[in-house]
ZABA-695558 format. One line per field, with one value per atom (N, C-alpha, C): x, y, z. Coordinates in Angstrom, 3 decimals. Atoms other than C-alpha are relative to their C-alpha. Layout:
<atoms>
u X/...
v Y/...
w Z/...
</atoms>
This chain:
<atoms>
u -0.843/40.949/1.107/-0.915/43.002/1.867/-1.193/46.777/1.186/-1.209/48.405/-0.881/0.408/47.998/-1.306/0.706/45.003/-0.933/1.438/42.850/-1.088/1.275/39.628/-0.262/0.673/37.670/-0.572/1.091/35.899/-0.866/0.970/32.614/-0.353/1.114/31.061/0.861/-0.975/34.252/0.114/-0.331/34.787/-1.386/1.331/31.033/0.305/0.266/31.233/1.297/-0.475/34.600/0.002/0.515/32.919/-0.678/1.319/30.050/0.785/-1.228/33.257/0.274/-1.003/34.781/-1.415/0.659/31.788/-0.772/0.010/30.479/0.963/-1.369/33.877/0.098/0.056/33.270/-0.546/1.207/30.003/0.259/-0.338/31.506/0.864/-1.385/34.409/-0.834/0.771/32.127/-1.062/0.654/30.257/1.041/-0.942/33.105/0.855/-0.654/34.119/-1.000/1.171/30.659/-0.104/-0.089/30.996/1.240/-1.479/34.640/-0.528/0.044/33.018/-0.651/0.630/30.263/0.392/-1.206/32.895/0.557/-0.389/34.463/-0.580/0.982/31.549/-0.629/0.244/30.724/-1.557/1.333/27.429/0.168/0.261/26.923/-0.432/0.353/26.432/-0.496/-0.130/24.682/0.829/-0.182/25.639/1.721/-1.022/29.628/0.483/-0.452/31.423/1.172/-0.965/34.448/-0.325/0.393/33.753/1.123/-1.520/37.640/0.346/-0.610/39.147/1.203/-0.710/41.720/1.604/-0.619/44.840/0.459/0.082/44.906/-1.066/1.120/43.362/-1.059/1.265/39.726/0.687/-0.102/41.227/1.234/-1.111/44.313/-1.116/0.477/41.457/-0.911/0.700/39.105/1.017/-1.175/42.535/-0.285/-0.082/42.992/-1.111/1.386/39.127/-0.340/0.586/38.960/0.931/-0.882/42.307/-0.538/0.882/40.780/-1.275/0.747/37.653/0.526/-0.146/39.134/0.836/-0.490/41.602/-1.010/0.681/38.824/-1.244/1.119/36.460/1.053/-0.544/39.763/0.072/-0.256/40.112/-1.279/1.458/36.107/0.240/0.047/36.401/1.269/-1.428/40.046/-0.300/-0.156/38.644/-1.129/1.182/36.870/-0.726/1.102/33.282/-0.127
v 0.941/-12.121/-0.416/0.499/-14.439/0.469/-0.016/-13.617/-0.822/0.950/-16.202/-1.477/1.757/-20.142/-0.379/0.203/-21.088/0.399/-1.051/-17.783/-0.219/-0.057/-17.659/1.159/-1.034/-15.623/0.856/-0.767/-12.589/0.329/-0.053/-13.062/1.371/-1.287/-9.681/1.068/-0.567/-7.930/0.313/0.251/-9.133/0.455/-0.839/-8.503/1.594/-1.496/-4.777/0.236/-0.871/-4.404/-0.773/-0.030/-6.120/0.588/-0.504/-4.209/1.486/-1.283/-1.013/-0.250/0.306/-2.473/-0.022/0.134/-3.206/1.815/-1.257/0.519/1.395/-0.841/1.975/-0.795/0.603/-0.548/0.615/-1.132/1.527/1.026/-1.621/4.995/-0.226/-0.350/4.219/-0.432/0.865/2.322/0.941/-1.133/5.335/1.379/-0.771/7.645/-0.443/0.511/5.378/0.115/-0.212/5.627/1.696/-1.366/9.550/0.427/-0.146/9.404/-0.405/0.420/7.476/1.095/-1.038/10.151/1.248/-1.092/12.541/0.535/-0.070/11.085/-0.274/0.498/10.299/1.257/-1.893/14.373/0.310/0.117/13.620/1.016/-1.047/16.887/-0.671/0.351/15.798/1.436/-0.998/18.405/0.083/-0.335/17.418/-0.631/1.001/16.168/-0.386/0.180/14.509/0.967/-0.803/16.354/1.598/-1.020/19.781/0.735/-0.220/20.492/-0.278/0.577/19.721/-0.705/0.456/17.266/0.228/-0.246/17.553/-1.318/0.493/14.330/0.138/-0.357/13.870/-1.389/1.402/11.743/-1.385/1.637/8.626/-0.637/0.317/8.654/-0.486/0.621/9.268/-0.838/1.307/6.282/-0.800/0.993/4.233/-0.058/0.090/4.962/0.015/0.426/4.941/-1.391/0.773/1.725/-1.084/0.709/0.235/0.425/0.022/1.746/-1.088/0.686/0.126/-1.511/1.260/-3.079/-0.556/0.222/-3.034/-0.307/0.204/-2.494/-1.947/0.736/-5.112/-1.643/1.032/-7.743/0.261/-0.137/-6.166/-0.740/1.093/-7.700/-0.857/1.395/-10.708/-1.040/0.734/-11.466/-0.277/0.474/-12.025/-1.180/1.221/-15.557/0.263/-0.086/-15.704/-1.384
w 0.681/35.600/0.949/-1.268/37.825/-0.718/0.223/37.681/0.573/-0.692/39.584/-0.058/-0.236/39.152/1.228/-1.236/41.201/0.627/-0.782/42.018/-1.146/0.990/40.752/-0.521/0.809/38.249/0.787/-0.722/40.260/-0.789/1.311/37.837/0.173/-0.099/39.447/-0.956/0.595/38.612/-1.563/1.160/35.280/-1.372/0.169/34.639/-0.570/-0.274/35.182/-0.968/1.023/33.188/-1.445/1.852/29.864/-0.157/0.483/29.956/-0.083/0.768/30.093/-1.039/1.361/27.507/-1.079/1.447/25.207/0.193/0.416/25.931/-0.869/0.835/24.949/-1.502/1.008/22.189/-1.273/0.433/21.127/-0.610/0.350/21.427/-1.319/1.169/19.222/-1.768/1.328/16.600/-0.380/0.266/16.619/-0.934/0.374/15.838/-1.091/1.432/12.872/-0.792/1.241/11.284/-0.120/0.517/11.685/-0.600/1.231/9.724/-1.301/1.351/7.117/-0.433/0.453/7.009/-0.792/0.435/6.756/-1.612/1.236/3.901/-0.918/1.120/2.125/-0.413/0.314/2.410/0.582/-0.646/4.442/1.173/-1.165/6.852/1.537/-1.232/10.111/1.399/-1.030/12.983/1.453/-1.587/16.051/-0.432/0.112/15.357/1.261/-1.004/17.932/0.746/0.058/17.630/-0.230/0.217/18.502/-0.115/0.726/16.767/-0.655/1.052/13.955/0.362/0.059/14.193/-1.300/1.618/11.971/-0.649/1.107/10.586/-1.160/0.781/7.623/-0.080/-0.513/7.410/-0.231/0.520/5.978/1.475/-1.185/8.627/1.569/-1.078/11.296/-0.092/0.450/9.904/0.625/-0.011/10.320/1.317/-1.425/14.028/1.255/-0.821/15.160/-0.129/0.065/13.482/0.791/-0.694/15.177/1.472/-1.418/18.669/0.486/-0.402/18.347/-0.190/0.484/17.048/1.636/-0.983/20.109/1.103/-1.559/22.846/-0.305/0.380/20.927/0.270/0.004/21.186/1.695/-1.689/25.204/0.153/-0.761/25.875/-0.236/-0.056/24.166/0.663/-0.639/25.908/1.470/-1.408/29.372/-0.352/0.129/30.068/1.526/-0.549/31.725/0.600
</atoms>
């Protein structure tokens, strides 16, 4: 992403950190469908979290879904 009047786009660059951004996109959108699981009382084997957190599920629903929402506005904020 150019930062000064004038430079160009480095496409390869920019490439490589959407395809970061939409994987970190993934993980997190993963880790909001295992909160819902959570609070829906659905057992899960393998969890992500091999700790308990001390919020509680609905707090961490809130802040997996503001993570992913953030990285999902970070991909679509660079132009191709």
């Amino acid at each position: 992403m150019p930062s000064r009047p004038g430079e160009k786009i480095d496409v390869a660059q920019t490439k490589i950190y959407k395809r970061q951004k939409l994987a970190q996109f993934r993980i997190k959108i993963s880790l909001v469908t295992q909160d819902i699981h959570q609070l829906l009382g659905i057992k899960r084997t393998n969890p992500m979290y091999p700790f308990q957190k001390k919020e509680t599920p609905w707090e961490t629903l809130k802040l997996d879904v503001a993570a992913a929402g953030n990285t999902f506005v970070e991909f679509w904020g660079l132009p191709l």
